[in-house]
C-alpha positions as a Markdown table, in Angstrom:
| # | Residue | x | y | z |
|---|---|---|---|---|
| 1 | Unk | 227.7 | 93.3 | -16.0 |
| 2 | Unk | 224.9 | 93.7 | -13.2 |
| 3 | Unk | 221.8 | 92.0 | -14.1 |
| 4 | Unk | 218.2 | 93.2 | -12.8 |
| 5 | Unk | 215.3 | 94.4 | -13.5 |
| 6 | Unk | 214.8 | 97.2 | -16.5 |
| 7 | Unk | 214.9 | 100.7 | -15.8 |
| 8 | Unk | 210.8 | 101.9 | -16.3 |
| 9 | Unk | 210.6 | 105.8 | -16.9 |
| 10 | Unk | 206.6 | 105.1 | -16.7 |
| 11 | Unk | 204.3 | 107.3 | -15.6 |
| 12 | Unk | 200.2 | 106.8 | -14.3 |
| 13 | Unk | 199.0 | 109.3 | -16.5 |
| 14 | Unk | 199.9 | 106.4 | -19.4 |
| 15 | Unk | 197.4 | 104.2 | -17.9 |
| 16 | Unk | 195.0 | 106.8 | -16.6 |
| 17 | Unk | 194.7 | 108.7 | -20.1 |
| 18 | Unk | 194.2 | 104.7 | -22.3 |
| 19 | Unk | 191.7 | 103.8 | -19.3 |
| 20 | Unk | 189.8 | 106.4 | -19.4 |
| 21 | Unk | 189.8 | 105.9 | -23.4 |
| 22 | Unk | 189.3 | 102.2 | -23.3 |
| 23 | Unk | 186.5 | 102.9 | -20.8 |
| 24 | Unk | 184.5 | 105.3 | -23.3 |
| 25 | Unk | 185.1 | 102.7 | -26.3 |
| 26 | Unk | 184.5 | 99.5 | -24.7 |
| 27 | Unk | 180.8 | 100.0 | -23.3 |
| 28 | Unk | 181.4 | 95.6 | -22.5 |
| 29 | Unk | 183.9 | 96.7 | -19.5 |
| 30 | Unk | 181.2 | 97.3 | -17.7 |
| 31 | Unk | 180.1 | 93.5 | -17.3 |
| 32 | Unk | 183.8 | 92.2 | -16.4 |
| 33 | Unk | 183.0 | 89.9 | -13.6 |
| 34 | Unk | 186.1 | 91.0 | -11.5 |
| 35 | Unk | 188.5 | 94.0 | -11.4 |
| 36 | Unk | 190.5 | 92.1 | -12.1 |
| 37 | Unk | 189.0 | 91.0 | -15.5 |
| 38 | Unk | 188.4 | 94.5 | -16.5 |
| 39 | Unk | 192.5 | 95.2 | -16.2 |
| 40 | Unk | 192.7 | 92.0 | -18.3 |
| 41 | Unk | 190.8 | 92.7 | -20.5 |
| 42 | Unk | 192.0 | 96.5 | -20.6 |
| 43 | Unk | 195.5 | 96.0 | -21.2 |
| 44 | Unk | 194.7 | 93.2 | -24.1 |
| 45 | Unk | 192.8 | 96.5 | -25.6 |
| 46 | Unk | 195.4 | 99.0 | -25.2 |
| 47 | Unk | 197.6 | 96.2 | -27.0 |
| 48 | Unk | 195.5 | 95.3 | -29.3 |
| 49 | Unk | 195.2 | 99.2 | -30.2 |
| 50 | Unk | 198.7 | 100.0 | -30.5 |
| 51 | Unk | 198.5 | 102.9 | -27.9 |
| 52 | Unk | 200.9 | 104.7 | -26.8 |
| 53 | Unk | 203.5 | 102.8 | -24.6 |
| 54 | Unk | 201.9 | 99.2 | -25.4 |
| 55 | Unk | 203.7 | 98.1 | -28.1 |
| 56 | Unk | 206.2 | 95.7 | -28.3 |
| 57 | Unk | 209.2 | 95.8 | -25.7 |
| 58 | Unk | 207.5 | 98.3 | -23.4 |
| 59 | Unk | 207.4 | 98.0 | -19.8 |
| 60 | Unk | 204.1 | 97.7 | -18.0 |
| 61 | Unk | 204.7 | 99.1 | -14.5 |
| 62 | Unk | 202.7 | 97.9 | -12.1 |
| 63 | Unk | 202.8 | 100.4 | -9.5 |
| 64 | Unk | 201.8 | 103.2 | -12.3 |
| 65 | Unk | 199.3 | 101.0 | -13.4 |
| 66 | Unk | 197.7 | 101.0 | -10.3 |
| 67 | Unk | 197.7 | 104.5 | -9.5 |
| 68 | Unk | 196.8 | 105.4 | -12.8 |
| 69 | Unk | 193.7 | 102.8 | -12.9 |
| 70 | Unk | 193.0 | 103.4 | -9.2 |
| 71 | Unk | 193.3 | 100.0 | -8.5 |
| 72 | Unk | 195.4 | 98.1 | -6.0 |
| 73 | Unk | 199.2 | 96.6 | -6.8 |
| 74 | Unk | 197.6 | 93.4 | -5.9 |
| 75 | Unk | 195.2 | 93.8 | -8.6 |
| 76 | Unk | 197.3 | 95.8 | -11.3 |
| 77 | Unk | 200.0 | 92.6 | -10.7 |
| 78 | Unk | 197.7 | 89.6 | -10.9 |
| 79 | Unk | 196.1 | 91.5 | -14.0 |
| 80 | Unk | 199.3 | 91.8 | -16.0 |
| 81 | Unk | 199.8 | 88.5 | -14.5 |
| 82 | Unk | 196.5 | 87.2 | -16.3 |
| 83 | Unk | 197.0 | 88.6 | -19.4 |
| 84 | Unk | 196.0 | 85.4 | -22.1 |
């Protein structure tokens, strides 16, 4: 049995299309102190919220995080990092 990392089929429009959402619904993103508090605090609200392709055992992809957020990998990583 080979053992590595799960197979992600995930795409940026995922993140792009909650962002965007979260970003029209949250009006208190606006006074997150870093980027990457707003990430933070964006993927505890897309969790939170049960969208799409943030429930339980789905795989947050950092790269397509990033390029759907337009944020750097850096930032996309330590935010899913961060997550309390």
């Amino acid at each position: 049995m080979t053992i590595g990392r799960p197979k992600s089929n995930d795409f940026p429009l995922k993140y792009q299309e909650s962002y965007r959402l979260y970003q029209l619904s949250e009006p208190r993103h606006a006074q997150a102190a870093t980027a990457i508090d707003d990430l933070t605090t964006y993927l505890e609200w897309a969790i939170a919220n049960r969208e799409p392709g943030f429930g339980e055992g789905d795989i947050i992809n950092v790269s397509a995080l990033a390029k759907g957020v337009k944020k750097s990998r850096n930032t996309a990583g330590t935010s899913v990092s961060a997550r309390r």
